[in-house]
KENU-842934 format. One record per atom (N, C-alpha, C, CB): atom name; chain; x, z, y. Coordinates in steps of 0.001 Angstrom, whole numbers. Atoms other than C-alpha are relative to their C-alpha. Glycine has a CB too. Example, Ala and Ser with C-alpha at 12.3 -4.5 7.8 and 13.67 -1.06 7.14 Angstrom:
2
<pt atom="N" kette="A" u="890" w="0" v="-1190"/>
<pt atom="CA" kette="A" u="12300" w="7800" v="-4500"/>
<pt atom="C" kette="A" u="900" w="0" v="1200"/>
<pt atom="CB" kette="A" u="-992" w="1246" v="27"/>
<pt atom="N" kette="A" u="-820" w="-60" v="-1190"/>
<pt atom="CA" kette="A" u="13670" w="7140" v="-1060"/>
<pt atom="C" kette="A" u="-770" w="730" v="1090"/>
<pt atom="CB" kette="A" u="414" w="-1415" v="462"/>
END
This chain:
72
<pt atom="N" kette="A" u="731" w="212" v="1237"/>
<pt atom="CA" kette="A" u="430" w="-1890" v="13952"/>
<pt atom="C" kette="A" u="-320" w="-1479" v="-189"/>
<pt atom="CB" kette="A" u="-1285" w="830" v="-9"/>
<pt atom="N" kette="A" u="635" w="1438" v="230"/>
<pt atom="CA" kette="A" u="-895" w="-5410" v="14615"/>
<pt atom="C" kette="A" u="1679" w="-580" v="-402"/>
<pt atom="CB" kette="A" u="-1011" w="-878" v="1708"/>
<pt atom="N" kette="A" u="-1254" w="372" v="270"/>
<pt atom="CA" kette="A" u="2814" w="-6462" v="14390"/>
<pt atom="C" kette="A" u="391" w="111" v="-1776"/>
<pt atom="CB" kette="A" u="903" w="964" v="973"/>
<pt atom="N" kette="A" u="-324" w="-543" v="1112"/>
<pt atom="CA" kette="A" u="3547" w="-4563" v="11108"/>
<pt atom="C" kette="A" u="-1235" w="-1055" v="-1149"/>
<pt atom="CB" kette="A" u="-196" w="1895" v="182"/>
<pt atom="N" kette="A" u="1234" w="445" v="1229"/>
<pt atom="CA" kette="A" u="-125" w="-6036" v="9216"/>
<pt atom="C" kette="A" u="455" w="-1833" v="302"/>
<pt atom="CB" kette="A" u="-2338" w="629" v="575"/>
<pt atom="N" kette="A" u="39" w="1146" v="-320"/>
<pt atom="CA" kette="A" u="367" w="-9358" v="10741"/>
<pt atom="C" kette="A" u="1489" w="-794" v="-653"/>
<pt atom="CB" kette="A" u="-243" w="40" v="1546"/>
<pt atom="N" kette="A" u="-1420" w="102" v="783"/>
<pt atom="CA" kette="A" u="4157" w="-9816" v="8974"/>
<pt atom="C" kette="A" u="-681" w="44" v="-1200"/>
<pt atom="CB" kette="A" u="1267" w="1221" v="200"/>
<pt atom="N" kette="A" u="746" w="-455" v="1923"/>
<pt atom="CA" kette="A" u="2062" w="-7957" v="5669"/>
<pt atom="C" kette="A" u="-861" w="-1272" v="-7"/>
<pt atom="CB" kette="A" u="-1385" w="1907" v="-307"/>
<pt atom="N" kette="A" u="483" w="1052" v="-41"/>
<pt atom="CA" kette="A" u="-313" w="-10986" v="5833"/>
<pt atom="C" kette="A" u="513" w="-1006" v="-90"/>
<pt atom="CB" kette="A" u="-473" w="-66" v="670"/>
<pt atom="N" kette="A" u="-1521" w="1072" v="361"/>
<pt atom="CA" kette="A" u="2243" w="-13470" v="6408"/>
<pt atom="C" kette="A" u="429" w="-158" v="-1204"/>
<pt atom="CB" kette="A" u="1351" w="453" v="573"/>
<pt atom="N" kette="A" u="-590" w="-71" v="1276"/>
<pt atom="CA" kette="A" u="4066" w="-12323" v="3359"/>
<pt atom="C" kette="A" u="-1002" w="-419" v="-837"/>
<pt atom="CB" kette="A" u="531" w="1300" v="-374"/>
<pt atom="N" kette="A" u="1274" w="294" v="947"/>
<pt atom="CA" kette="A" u="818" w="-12606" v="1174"/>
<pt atom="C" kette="A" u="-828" w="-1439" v="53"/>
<pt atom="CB" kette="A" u="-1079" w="1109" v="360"/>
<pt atom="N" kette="A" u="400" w="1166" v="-145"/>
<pt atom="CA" kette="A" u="-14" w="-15942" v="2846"/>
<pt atom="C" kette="A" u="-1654" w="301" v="467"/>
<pt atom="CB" kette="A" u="324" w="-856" v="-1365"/>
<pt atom="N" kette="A" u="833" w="-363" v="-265"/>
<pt atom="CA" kette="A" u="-3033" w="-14185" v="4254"/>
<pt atom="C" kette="A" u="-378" w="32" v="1878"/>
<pt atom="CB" kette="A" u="122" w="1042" v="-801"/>
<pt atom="N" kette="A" u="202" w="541" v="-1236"/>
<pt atom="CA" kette="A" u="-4649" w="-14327" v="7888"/>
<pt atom="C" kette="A" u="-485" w="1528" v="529"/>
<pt atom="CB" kette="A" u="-1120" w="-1421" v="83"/>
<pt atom="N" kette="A" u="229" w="-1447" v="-502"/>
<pt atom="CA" kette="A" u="-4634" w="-10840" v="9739"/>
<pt atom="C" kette="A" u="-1701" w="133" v="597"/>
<pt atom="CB" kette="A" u="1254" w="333" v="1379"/>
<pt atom="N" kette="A" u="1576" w="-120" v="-698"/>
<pt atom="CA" kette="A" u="-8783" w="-10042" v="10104"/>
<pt atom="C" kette="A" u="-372" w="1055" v="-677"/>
<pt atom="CB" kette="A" u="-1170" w="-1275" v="-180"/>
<pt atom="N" kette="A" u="735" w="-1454" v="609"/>
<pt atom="CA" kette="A" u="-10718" w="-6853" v="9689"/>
<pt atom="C" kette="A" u="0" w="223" v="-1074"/>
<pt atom="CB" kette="A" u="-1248" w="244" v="139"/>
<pt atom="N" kette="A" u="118" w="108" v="1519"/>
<pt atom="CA" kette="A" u="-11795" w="-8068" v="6481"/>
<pt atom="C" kette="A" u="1334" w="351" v="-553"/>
<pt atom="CB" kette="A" u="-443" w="-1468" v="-504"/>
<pt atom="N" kette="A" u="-1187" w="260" v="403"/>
<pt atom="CA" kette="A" u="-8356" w="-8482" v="5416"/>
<pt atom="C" kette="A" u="366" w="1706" v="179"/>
<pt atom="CB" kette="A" u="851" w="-1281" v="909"/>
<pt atom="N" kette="A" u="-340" w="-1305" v="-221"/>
<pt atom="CA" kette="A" u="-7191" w="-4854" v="6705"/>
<pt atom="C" kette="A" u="-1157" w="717" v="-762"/>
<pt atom="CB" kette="A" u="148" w="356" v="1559"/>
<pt atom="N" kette="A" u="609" w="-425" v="1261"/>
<pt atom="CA" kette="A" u="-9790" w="-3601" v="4568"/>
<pt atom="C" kette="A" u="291" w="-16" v="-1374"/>
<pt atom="CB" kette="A" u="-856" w="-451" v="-41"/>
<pt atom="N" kette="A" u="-699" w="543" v="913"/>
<pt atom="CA" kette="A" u="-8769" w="-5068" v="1795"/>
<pt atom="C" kette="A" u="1438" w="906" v="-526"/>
<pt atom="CB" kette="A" u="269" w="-1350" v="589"/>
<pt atom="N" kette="A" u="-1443" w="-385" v="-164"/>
<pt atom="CA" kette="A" u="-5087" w="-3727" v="2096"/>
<pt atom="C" kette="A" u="-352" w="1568" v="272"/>
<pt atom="CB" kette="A" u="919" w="-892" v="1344"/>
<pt atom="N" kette="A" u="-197" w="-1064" v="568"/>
<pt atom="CA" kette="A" u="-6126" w="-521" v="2436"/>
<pt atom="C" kette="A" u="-533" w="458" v="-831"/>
<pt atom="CB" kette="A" u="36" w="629" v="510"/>
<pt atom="N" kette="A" u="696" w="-494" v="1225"/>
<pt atom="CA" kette="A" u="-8296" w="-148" v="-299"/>
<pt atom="C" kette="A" u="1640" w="-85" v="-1298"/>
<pt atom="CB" kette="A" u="-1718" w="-1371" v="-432"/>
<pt atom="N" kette="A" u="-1031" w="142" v="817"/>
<pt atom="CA" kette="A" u="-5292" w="-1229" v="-2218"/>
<pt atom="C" kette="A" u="1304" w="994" v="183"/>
<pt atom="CB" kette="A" u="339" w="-1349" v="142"/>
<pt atom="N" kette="A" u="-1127" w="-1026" v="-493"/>
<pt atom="CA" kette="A" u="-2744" w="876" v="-677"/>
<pt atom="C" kette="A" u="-968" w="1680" v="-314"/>
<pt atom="CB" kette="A" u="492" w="-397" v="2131"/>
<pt atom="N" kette="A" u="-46" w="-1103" v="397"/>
<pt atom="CA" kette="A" u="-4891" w="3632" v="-1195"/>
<pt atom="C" kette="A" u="-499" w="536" v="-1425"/>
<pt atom="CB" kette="A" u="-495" w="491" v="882"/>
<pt atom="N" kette="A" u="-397" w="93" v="1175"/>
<pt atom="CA" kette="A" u="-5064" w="2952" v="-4747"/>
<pt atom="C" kette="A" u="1313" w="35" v="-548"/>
<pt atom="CB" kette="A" u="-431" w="-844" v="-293"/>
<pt atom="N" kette="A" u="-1494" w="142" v="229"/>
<pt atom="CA" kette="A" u="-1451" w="2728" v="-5157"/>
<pt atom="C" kette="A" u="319" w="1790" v="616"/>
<pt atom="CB" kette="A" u="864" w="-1627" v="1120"/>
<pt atom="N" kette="A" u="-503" w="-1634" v="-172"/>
<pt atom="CA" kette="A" u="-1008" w="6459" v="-3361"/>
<pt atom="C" kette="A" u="-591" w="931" v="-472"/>
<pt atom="CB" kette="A" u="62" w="505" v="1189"/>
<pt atom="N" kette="A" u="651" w="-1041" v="1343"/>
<pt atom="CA" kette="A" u="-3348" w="8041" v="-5934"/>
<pt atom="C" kette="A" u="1203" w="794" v="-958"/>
<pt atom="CB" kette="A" u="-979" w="-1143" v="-1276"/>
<pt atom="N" kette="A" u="-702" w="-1127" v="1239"/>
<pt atom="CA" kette="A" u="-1100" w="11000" v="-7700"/>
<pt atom="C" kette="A" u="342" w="-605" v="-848"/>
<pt atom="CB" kette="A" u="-779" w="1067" v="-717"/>
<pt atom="N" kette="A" u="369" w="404" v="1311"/>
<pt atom="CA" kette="A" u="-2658" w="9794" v="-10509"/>
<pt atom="C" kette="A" u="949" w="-1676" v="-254"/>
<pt atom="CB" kette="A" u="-1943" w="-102" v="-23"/>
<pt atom="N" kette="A" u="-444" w="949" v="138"/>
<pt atom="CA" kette="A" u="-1135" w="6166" v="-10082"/>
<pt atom="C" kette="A" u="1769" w="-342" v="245"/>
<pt atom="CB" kette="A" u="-868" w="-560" v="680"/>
<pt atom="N" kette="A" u="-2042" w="-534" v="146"/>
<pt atom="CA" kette="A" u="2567" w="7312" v="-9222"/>
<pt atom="C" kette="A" u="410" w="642" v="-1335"/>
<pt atom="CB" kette="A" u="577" w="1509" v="1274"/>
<pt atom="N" kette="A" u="-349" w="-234" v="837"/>
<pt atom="CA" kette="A" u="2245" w="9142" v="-12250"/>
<pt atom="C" kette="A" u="27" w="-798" v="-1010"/>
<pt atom="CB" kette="A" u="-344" w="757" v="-95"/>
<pt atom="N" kette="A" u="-33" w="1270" v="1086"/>
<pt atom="CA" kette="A" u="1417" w="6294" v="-14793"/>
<pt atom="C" kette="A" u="945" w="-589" v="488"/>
<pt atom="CB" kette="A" u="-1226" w="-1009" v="-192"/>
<pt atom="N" kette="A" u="-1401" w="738" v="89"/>
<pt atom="CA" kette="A" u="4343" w="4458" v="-12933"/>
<pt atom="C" kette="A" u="1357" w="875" v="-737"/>
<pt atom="CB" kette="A" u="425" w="-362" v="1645"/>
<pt atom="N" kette="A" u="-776" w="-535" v="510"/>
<pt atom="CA" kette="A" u="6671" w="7432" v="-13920"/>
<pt atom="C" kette="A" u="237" w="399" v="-1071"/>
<pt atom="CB" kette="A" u="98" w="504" v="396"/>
<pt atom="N" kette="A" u="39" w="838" v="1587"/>
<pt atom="CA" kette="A" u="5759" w="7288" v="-17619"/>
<pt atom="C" kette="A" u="-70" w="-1034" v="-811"/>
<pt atom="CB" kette="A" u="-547" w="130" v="-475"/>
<pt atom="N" kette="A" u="-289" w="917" v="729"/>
<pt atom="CA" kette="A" u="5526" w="3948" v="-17988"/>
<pt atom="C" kette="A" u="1263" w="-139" v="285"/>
<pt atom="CB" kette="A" u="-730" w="-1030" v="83"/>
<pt atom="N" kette="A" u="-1236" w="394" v="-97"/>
<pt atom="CA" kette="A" u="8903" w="3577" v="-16722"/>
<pt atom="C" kette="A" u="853" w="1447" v="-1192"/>
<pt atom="CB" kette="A" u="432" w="-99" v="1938"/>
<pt atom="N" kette="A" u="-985" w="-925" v="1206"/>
<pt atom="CA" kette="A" u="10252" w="6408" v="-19001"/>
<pt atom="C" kette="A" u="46" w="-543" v="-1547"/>
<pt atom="CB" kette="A" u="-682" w="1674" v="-185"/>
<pt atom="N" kette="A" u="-148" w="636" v="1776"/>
<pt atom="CA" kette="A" u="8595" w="5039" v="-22334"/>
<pt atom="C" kette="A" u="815" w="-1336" v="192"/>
<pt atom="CB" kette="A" u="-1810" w="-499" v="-926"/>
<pt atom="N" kette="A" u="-383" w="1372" v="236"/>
<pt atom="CA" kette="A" u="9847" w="1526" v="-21384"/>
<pt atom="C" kette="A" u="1488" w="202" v="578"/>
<pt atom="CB" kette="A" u="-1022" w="-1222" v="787"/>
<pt atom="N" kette="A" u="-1658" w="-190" v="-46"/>
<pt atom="CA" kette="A" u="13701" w="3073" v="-20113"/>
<pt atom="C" kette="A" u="176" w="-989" v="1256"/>
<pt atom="CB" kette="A" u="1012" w="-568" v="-1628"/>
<pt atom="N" kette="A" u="-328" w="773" v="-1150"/>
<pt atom="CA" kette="A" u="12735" w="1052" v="-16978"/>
<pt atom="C" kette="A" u="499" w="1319" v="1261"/>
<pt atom="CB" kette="A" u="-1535" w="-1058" v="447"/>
<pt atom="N" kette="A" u="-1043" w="-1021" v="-1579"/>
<pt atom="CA" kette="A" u="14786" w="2965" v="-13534"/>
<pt atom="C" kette="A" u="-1466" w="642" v="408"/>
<pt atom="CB" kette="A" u="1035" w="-1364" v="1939"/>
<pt atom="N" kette="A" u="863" w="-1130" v="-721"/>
<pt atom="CA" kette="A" u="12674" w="5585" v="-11737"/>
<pt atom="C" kette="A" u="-565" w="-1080" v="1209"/>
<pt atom="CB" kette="A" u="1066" w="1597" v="673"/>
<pt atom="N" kette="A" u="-234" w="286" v="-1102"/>
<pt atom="CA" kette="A" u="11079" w="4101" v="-8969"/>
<pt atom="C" kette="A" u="-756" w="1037" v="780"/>
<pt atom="CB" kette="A" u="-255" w="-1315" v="219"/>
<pt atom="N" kette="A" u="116" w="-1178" v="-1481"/>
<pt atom="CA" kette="A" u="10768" w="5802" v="-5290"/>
<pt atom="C" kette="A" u="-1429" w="278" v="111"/>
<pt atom="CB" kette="A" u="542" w="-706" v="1743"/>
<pt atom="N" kette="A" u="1096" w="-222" v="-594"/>
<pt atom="CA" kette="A" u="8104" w="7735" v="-4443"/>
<pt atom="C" kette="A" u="-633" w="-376" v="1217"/>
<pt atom="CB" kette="A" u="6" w="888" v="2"/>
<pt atom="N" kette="A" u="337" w="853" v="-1064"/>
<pt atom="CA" kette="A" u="5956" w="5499" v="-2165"/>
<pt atom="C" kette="A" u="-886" w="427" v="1350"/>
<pt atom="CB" kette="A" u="-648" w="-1000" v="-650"/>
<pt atom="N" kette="A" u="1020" w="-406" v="-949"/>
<pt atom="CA" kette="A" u="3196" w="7830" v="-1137"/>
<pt atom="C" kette="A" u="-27" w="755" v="1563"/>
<pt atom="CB" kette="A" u="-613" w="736" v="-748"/>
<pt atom="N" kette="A" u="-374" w="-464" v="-1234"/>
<pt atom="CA" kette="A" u="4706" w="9474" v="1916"/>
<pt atom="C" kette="A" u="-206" w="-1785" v="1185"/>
<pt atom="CB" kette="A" u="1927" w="821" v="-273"/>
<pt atom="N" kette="A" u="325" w="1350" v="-814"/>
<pt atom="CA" kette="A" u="4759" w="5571" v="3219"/>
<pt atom="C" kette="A" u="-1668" w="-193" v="46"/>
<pt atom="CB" kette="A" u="772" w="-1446" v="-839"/>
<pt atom="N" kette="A" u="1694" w="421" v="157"/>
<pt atom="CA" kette="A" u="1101" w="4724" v="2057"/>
<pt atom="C" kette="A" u="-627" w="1244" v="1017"/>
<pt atom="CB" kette="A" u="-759" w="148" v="-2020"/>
<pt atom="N" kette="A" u="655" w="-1074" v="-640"/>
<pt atom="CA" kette="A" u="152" w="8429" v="3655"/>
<pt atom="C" kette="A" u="-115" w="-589" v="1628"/>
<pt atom="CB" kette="A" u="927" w="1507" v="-220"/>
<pt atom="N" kette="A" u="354" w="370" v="-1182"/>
<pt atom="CA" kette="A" u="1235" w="6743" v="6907"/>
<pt atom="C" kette="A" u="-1124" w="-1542" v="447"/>
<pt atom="CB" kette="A" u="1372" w="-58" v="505"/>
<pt atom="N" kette="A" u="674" w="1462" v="-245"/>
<pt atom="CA" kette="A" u="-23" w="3122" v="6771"/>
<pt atom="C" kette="A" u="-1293" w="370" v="-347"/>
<pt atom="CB" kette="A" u="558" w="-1350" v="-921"/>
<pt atom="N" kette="A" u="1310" w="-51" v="497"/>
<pt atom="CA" kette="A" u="-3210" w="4326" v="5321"/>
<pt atom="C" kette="A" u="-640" w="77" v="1066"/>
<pt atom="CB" kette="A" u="-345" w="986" v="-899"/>
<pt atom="N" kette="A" u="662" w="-448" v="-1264"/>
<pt atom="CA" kette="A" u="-3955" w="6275" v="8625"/>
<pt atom="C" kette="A" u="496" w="-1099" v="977"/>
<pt atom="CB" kette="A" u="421" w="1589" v="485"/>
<pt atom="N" kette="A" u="-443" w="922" v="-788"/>
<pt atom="CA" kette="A" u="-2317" w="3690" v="10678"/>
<pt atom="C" kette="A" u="-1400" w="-1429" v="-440"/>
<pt atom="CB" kette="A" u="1900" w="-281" v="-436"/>
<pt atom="N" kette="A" u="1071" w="1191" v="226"/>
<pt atom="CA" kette="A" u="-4966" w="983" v="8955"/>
<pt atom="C" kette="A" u="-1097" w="258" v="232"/>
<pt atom="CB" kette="A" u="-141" w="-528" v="-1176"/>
<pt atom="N" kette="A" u="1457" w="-643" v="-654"/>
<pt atom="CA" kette="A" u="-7813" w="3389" v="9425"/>
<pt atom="C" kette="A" u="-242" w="-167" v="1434"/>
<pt atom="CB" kette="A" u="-97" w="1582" v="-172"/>
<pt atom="N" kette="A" u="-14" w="-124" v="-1705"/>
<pt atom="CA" kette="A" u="-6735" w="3696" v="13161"/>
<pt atom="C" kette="A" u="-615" w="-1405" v="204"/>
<pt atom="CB" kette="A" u="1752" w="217" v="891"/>
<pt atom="N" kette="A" u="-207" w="2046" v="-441"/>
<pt atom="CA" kette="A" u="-6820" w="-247" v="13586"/>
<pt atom="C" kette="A" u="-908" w="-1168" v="-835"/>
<pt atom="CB" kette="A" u="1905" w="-665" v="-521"/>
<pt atom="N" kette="A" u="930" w="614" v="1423"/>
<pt atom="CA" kette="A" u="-9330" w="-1747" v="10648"/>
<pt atom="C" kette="A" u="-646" w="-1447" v="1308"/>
<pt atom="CB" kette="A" u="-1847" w="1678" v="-964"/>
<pt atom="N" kette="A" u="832" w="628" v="-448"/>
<pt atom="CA" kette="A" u="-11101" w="-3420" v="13591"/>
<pt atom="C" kette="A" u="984" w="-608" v="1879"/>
<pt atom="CB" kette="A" u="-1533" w="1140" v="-105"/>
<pt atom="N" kette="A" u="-911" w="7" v="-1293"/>
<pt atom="CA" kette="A" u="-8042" w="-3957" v="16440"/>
<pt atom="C" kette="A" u="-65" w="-1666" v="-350"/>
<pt atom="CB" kette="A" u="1810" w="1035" v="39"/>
END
């Protein structure tokens, strides 16, 4: 996990700390809300943009994986 957040940080230009893993999953588990896969799959229909992949099976894991570790 520290491997995996510490790359996610990186990318974002961010510094792997509790705080920070907080952060990231509040957001991630905003993003695996039903409700927020579904507004992606109608806005992409009215706007004829491509389907995209259902993410929440990923977020389902990292979520619990960030819970595990918030404070590693």
């Amino acid at each position: 996990m520290a491997e995996l957040i510490g790359r996610y940080a990186r990318t974002f230009g961010a510094k792997d700390t509790p705080e920070y893993r907080r952060e990231v999953l509040r957001r991630v588990e905003t993003g695996a809300d039903p409700r927020a896969a579904r507004y992606w799959e109608l806005l992409s229909s009215i706007n004829g943009w491509p389907r995209r992949p259902d993410m929440r099976p990923v977020f389902g894991w990292f979520i619990e994986a960030l819970r595990t570790h918030l404070d590693d």
